[in-house]
Kinemage of the C-alpha trace (Angstrom):
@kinemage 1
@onewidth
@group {chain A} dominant
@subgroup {mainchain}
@vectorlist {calphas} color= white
{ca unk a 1} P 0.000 0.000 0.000
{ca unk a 2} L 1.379 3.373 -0.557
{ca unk a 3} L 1.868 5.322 2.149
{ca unk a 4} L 2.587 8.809 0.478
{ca unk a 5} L -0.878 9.458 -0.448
{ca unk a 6} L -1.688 12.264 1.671
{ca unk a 7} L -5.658 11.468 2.878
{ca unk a 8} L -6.561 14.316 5.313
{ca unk a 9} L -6.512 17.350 3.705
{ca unk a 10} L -7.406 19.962 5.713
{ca unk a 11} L -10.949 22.098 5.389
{ca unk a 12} L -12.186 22.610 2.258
{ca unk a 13} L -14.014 25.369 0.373
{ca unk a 14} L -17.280 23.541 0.494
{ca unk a 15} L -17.318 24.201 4.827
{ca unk a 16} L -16.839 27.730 3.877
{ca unk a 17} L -19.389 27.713 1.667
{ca unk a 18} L -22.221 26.134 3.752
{ca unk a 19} L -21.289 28.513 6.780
{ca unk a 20} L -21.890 31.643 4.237
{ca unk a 21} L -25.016 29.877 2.913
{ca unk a 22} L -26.731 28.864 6.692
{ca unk a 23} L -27.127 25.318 5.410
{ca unk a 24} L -26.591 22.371 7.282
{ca unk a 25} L -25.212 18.857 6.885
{ca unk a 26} L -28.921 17.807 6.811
{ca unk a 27} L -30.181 20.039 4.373
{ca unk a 28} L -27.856 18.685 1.919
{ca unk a 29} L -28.777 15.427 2.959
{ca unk a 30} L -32.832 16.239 2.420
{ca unk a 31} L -32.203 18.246 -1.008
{ca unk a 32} L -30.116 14.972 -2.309
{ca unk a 33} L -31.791 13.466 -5.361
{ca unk a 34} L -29.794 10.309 -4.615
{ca unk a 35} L -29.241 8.446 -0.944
{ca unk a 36} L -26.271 10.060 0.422
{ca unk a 37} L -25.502 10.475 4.507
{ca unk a 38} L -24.359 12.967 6.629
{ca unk a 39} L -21.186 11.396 7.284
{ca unk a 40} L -20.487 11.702 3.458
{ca unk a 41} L -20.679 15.920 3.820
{ca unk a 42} L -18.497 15.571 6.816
{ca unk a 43} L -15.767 13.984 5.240
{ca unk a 44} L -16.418 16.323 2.702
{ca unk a 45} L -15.876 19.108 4.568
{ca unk a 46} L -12.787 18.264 5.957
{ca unk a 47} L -10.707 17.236 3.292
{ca unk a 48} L -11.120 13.484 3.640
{ca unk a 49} L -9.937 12.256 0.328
{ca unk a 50} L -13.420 11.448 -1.589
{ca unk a 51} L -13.754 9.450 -4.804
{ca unk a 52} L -14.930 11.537 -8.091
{ca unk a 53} L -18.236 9.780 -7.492
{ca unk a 54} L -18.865 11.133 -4.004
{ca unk a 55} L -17.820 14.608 -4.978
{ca unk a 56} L -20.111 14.527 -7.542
{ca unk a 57} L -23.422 13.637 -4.989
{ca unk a 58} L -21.930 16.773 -2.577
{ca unk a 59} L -21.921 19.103 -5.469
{ca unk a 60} L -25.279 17.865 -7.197
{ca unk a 61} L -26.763 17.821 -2.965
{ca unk a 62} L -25.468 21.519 -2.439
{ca unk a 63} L -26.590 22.907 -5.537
{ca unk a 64} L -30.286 21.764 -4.482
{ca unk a 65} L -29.816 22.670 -1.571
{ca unk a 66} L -28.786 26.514 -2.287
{ca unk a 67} L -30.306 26.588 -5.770
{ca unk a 68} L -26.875 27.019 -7.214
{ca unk a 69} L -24.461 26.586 -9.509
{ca unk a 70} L -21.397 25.059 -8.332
{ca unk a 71} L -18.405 23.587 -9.445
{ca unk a 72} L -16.301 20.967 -8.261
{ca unk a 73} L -13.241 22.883 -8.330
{ca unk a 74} L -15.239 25.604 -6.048
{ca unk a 75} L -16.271 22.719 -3.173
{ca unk a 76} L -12.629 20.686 -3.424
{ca unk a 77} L -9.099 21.975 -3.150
{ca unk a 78} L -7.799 18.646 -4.547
């Protein structure tokens, strides 16, 4: 296993974002088109190294959420 791959990133725009935007961990949860869980955001949020997949359900769940348009590159620093 390689042990260089750095996994913990630090926070990421994304917890910025949903601070500026009053939303919660659950309302991206509720506005989620697809099952996705709150543990999911919170990884999300603080730079847990996510597959492309996952990233995509955040940024699809937070652009319901705040009736947005987001990018990936504006949620993820990675």
């Amino acid at each position: 296993m390689n042990e260089d791959v750095e996994r913990n990133l630090g926070e990421q725009p994304l917890a910025a974002i949903l601070r500026e935007r009053g939303l919660s961990h659950h309302d991206l949860v509720a506005a989620s088109a697809v099952p996705i869980n709150h543990k999911m955001i919170t990884r999300a949020e603080r730079g847990r190294r996510l597959t492309l997949h996952t990233k995509e359900l955040v940024l699809d769940a937070l652009n319901r959420a705040a009736k947005a348009a987001y990018r990936r590159e504006d949620l993820f620093n990675y």
